[in-house]
Biopython code that builds the backbone (N, CA, C, O; Angstrom):
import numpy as np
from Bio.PDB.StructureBuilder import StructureBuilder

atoms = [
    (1, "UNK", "N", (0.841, -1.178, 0.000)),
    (1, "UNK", "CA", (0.000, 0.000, 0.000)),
    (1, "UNK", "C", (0.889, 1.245, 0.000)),
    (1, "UNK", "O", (1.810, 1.364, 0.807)),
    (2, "UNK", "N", (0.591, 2.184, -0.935)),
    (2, "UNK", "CA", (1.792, 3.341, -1.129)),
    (2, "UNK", "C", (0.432, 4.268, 0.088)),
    (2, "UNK", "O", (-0.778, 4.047, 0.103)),
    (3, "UNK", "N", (1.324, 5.422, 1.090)),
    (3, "UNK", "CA", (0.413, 5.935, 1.650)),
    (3, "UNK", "C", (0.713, 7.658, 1.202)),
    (3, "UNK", "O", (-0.142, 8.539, 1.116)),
    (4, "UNK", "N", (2.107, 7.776, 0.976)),
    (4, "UNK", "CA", (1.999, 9.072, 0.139)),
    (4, "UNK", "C", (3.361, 8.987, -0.892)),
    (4, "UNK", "O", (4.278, 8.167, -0.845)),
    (5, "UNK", "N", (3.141, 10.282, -1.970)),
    (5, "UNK", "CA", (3.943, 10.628, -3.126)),
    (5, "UNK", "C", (4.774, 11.656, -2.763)),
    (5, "UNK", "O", (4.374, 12.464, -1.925)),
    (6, "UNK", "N", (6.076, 11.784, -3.348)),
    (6, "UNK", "CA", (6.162, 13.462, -2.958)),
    (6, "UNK", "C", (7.136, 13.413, -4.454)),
    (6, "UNK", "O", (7.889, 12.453, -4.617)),
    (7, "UNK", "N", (7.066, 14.318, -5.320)),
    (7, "UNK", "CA", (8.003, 15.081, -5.501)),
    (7, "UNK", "C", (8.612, 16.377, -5.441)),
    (7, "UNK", "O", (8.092, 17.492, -5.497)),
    (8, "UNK", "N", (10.449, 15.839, -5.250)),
    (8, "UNK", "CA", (11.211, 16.755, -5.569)),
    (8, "UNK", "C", (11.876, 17.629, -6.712)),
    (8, "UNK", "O", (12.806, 17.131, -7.346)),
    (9, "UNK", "N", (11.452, 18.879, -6.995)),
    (9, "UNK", "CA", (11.755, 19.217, -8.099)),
    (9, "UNK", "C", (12.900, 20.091, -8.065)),
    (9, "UNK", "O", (13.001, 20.809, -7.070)),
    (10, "UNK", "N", (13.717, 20.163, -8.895)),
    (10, "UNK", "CA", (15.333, 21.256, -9.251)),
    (10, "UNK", "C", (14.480, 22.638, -8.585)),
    (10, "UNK", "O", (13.258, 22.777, -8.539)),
    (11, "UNK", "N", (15.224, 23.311, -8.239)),
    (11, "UNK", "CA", (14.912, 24.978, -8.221)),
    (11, "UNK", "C", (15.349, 25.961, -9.835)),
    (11, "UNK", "O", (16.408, 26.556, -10.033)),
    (12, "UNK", "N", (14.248, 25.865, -10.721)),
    (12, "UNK", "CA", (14.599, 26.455, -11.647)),
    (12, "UNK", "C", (14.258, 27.889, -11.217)),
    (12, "UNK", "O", (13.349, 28.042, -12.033)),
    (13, "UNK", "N", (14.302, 29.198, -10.473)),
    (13, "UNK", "CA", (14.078, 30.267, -9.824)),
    (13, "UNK", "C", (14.600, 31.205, -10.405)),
    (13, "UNK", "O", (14.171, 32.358, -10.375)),
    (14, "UNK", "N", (15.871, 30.716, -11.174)),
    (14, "UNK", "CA", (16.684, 32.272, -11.903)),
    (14, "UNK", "C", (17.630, 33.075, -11.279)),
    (14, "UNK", "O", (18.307, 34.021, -11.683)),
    (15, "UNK", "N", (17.530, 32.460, -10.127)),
    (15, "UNK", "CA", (18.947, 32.762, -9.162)),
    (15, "UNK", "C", (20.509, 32.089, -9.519)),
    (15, "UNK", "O", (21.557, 32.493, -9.014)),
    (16, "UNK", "N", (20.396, 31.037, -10.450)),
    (16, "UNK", "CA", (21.324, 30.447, -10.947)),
    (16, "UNK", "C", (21.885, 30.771, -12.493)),
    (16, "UNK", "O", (22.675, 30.012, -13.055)),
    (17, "UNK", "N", (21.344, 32.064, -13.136)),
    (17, "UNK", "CA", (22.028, 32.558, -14.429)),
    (17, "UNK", "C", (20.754, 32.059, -15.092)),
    (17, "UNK", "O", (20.470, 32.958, -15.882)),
    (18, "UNK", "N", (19.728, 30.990, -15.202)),
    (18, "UNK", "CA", (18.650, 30.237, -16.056)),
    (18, "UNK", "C", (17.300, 30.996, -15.720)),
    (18, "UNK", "O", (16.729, 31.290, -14.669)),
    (19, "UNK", "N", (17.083, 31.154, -16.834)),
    (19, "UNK", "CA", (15.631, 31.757, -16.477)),
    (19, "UNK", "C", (14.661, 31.239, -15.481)),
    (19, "UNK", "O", (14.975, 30.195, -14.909)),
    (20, "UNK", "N", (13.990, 31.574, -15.304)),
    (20, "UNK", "CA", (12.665, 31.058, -13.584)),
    (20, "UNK", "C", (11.927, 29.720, -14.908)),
    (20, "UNK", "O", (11.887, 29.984, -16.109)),
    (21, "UNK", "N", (11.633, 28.931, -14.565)),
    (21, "UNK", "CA", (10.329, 27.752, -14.712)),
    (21, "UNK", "C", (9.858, 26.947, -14.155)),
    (21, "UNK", "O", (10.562, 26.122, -13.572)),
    (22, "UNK", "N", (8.746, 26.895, -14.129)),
    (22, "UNK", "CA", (7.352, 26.173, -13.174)),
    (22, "UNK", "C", (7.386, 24.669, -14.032)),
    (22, "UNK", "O", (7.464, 23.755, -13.211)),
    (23, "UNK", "N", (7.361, 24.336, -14.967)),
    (23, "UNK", "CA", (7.351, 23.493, -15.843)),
    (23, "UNK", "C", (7.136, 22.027, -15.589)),
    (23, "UNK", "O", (6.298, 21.355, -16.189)),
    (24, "UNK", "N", (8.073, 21.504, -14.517)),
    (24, "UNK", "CA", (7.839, 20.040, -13.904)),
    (24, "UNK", "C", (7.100, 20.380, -12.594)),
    (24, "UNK", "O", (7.140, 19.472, -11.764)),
    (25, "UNK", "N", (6.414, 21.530, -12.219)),
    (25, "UNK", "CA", (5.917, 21.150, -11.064)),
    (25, "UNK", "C", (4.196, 21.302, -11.453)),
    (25, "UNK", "O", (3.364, 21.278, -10.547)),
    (26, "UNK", "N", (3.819, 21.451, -12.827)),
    (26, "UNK", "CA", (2.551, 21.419, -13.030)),
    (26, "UNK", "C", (2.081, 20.439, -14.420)),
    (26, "UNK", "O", (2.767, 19.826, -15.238)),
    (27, "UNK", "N", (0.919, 20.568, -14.300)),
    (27, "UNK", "CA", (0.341, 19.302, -15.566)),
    (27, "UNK", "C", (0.964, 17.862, -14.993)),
    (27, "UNK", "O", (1.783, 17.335, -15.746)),
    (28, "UNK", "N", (0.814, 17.509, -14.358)),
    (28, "UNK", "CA", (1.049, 15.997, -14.319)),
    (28, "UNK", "C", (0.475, 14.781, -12.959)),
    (28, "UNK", "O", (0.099, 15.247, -11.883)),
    (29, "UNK", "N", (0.482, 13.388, -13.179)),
    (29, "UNK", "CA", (-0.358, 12.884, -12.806)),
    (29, "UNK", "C", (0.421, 12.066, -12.047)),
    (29, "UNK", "O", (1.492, 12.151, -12.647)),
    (30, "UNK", "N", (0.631, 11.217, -10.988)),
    (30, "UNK", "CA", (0.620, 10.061, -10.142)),
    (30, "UNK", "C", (0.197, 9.187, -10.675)),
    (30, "UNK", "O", (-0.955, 9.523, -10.401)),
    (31, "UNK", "N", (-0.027, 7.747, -11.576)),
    (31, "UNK", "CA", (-0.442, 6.695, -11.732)),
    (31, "UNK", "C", (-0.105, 5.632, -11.083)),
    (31, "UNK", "O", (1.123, 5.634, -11.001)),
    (32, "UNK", "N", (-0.527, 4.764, -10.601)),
    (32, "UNK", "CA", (-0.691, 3.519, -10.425)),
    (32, "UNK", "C", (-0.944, 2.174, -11.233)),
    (32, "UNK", "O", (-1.752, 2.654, -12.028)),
    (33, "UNK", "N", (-0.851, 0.928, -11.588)),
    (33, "UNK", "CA", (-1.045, 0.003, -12.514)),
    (33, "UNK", "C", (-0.770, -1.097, -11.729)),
    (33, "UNK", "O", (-0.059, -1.202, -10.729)),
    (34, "UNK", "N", (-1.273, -1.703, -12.181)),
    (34, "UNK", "CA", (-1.411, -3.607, -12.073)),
    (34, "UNK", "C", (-0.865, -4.152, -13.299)),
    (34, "UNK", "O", (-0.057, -5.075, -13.395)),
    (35, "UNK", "N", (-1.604, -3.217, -14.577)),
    (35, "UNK", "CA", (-1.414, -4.403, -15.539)),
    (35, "UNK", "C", (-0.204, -3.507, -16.607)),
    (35, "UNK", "O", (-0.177, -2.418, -17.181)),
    (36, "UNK", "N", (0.794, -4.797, -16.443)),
    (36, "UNK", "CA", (1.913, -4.564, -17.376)),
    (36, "UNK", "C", (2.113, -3.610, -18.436)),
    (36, "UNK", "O", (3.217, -3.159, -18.741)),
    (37, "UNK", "N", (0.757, -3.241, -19.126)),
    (37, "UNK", "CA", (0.902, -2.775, -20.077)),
    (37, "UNK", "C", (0.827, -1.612, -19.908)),
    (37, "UNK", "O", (1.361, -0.822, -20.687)),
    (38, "UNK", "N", (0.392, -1.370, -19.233)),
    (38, "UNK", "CA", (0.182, 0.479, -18.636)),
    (38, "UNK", "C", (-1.025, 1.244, -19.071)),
    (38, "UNK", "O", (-1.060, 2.466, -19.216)),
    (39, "UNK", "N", (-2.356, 0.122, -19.333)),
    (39, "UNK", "CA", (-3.535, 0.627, -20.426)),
    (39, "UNK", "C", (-4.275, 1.016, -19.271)),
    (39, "UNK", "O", (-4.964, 2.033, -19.347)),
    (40, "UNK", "N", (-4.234, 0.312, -18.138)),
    (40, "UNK", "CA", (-5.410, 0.590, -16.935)),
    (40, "UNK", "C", (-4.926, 1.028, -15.910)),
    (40, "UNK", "O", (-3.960, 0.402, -15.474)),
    (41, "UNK", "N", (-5.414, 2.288, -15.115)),
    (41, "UNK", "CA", (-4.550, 3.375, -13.883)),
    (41, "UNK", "C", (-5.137, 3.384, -13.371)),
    (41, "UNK", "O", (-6.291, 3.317, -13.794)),
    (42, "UNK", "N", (-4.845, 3.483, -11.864)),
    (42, "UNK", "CA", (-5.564, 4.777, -11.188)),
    (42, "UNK", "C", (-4.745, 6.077, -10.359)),
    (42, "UNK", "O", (-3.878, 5.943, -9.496)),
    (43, "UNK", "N", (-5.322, 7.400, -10.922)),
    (43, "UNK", "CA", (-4.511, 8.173, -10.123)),
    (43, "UNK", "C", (-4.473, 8.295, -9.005)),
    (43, "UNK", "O", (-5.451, 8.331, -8.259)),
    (44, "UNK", "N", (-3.010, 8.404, -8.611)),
    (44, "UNK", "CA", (-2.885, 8.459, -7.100)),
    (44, "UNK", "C", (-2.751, 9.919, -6.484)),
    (44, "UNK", "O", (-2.867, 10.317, -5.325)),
    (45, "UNK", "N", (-2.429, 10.656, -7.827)),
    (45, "UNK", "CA", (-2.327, 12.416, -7.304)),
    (45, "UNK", "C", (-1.858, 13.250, -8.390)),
    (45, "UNK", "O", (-1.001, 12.948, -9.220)),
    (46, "UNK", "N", (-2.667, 14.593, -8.275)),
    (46, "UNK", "CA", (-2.126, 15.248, -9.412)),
    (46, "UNK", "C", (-2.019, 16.590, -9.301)),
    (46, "UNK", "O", (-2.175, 17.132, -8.207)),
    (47, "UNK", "N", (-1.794, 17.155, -10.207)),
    (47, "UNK", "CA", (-0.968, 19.090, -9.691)),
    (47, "UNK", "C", (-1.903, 18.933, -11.661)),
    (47, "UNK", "O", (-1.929, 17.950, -12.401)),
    (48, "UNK", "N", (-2.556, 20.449, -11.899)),
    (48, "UNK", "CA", (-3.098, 20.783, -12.908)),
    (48, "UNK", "C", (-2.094, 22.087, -13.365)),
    (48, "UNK", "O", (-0.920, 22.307, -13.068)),
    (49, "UNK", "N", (-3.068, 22.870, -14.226)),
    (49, "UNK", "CA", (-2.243, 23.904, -14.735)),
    (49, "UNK", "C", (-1.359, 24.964, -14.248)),
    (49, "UNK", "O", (-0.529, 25.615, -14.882)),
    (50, "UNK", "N", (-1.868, 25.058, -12.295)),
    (50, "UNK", "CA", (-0.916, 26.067, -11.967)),
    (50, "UNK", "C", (-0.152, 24.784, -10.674)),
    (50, "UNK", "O", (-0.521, 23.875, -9.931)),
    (51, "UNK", "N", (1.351, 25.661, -11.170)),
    (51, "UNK", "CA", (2.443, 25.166, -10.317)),
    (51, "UNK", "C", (2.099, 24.920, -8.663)),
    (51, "UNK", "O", (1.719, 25.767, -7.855)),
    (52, "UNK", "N", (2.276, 23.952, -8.513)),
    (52, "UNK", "CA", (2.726, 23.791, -6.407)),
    (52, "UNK", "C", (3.552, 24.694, -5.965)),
    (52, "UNK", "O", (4.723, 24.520, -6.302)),
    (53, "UNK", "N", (3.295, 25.711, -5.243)),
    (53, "UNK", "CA", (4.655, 26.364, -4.762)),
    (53, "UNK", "C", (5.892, 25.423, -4.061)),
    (53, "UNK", "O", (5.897, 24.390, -3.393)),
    (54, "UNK", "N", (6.878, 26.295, -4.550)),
    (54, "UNK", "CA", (7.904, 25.244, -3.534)),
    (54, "UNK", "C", (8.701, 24.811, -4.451)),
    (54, "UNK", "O", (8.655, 25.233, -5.607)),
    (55, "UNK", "N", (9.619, 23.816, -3.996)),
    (55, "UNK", "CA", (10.041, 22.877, -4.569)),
    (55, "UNK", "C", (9.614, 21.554, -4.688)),
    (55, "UNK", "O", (9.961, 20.804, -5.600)),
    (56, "UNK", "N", (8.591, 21.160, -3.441)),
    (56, "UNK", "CA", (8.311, 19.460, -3.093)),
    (56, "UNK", "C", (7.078, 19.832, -3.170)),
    (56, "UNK", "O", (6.728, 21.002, -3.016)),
    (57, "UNK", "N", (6.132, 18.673, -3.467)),
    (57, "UNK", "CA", (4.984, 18.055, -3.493)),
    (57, "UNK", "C", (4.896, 17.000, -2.534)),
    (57, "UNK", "O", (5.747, 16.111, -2.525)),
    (58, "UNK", "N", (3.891, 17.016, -1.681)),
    (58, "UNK", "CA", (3.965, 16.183, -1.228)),
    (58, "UNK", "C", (2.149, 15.587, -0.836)),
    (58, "UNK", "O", (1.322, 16.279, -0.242)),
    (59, "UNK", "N", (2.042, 14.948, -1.073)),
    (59, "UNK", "CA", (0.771, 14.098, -1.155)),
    (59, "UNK", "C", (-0.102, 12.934, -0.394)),
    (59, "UNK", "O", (-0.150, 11.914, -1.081)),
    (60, "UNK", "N", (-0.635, 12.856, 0.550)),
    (60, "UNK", "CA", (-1.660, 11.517, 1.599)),
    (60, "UNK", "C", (-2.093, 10.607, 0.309)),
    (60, "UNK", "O", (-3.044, 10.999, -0.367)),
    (61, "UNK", "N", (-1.601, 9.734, 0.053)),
    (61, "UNK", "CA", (-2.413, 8.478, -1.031)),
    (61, "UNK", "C", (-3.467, 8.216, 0.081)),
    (61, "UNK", "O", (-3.180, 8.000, 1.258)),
    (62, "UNK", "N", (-5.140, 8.277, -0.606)),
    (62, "UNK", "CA", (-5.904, 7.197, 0.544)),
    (62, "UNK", "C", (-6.259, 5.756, -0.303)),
    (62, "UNK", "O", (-6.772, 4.802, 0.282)),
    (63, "UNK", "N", (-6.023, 5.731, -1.322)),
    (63, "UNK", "CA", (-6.565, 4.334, -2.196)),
    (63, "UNK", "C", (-5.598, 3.443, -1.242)),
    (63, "UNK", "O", (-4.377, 3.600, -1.228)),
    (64, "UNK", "N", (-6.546, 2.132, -0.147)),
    (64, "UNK", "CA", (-5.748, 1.514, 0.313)),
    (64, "UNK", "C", (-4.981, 0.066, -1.110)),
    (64, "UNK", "O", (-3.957, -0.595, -0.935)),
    (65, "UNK", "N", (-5.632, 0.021, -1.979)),
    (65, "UNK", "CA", (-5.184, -1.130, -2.801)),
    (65, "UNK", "C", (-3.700, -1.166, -3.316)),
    (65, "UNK", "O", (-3.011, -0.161, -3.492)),
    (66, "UNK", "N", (-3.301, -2.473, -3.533)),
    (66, "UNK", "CA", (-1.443, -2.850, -3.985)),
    (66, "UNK", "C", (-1.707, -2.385, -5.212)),
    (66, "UNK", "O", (-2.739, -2.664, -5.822)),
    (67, "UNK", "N", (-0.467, -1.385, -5.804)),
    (67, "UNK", "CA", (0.165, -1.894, -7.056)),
    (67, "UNK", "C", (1.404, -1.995, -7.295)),
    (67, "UNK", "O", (2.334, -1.692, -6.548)),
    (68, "UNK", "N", (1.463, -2.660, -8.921)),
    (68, "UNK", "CA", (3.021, -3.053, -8.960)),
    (68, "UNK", "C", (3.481, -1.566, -9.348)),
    (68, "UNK", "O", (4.138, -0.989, -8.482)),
    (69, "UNK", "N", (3.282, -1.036, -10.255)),
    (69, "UNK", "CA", (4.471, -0.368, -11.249)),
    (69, "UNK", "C", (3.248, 1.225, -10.856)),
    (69, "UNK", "O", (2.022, 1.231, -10.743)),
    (70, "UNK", "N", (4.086, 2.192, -10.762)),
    (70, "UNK", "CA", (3.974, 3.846, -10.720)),
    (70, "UNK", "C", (4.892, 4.693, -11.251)),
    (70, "UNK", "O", (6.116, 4.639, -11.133)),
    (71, "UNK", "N", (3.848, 5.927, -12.182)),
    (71, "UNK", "CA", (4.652, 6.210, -12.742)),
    (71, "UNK", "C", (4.037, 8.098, -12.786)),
    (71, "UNK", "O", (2.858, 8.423, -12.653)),
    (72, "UNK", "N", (5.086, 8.972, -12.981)),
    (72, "UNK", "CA", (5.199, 9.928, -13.153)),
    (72, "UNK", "C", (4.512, 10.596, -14.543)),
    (72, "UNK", "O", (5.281, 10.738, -15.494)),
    (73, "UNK", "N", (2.799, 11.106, -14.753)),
    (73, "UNK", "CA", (2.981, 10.973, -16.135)),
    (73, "UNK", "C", (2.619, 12.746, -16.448)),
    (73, "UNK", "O", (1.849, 13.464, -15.810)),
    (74, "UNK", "N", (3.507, 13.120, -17.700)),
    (74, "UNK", "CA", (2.889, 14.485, -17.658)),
    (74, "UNK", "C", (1.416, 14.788, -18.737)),
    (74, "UNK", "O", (1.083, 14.283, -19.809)),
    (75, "UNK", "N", (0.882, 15.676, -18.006)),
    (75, "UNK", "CA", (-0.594, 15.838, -18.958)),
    (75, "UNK", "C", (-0.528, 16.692, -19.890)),
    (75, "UNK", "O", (-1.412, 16.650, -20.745)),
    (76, "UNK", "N", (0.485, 17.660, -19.987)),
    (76, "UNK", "CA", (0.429, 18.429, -21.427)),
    (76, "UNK", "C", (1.999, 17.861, -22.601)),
    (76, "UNK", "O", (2.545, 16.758, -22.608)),
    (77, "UNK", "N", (2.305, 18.990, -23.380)),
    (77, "UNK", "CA", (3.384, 18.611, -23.999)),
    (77, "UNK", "C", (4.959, 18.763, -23.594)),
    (77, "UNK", "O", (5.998, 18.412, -24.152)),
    (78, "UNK", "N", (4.606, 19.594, -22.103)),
    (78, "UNK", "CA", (6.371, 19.561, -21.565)),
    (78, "UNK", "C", (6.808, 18.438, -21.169)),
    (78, "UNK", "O", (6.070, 17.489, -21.434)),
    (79, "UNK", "N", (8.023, 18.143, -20.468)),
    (79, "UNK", "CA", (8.650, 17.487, -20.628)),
    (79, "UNK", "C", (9.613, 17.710, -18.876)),
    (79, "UNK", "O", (10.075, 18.723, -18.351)),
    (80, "UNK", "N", (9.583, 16.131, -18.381)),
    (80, "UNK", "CA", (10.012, 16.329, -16.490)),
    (80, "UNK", "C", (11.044, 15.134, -16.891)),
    (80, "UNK", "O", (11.154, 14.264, -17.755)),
    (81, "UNK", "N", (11.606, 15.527, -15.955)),
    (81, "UNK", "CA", (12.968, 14.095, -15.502)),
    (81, "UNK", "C", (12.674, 14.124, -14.084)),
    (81, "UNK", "O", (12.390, 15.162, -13.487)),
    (82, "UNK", "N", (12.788, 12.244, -13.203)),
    (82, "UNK", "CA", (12.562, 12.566, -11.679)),
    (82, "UNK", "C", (14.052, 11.366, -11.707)),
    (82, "UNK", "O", (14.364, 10.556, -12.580)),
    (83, "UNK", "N", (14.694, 11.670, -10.442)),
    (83, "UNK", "CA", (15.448, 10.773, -9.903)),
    (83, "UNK", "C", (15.536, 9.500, -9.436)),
    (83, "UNK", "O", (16.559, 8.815, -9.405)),
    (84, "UNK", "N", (14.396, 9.182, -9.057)),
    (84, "UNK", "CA", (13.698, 8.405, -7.694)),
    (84, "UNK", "C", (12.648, 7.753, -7.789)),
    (84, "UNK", "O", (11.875, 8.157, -8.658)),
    (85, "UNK", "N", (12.248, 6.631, -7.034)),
    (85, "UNK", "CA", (10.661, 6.655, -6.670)),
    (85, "UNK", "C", (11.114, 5.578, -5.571)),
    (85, "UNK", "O", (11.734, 4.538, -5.797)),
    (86, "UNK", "N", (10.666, 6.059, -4.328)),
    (86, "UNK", "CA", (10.806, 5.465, -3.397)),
    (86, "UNK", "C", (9.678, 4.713, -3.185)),
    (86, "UNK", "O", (8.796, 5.273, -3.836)),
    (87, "UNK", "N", (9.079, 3.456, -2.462)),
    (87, "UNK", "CA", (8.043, 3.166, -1.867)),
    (87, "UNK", "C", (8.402, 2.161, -0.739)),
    (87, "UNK", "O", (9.340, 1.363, -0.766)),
    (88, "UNK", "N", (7.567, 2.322, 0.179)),
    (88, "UNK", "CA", (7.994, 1.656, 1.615)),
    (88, "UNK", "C", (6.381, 0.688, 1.986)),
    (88, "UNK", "O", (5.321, 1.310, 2.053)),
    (89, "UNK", "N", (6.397, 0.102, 2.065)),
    (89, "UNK", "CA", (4.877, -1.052, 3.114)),
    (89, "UNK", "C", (4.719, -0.548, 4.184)),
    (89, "UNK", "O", (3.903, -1.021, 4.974)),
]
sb = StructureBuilder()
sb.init_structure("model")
sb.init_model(0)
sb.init_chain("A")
sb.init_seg("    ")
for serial, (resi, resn, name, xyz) in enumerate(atoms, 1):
    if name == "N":
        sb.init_residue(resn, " ", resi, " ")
    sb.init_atom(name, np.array(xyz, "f"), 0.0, 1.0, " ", f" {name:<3s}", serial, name[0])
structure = sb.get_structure()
């Protein structure tokens, strides 16, 4: 049973010479799956068109049900890299 999500995102802010972007911290979904193929989900959490402040997300899963495979998915046409995916029982 996953009980929460979090991500960590880079500080793109503009304090580092790079322009400011929100980009990986909005449009995208938490999935869950059972089946291998990745045709059937359920979301476990999601951030829409405006950004999470911050850097971290962090999220209460209540769906008590197992799955195997989770995945990071984005809902428009940008484009995220994550490091990680931790999960603990």
């Amino acid at each position: 049973m996953i009980s929460r999500v979090q991500i960590d995102d880079r500080p793109y802010d503009g304090l580092d010479g790079r322009p400011a972007w929100d980009g990986p911290r909005k449009n995208f979904e938490i999935r869950a799956f059972n089946d291998p193929s990745f045709g059937t989900y359920t979301v476990l959490g999601s951030v829409g068109a405006t950004a999470y402040p911050g850097h971290v997300w962090s999220h209460v899963v209540t769906n008590t049900n197992a799955y195997r495979y989770i995945r990071y998915v984005r809902t428009d046409t940008g484009y995220a890299s994550y490091r990680s995916c931790a999960c603990s029982r």
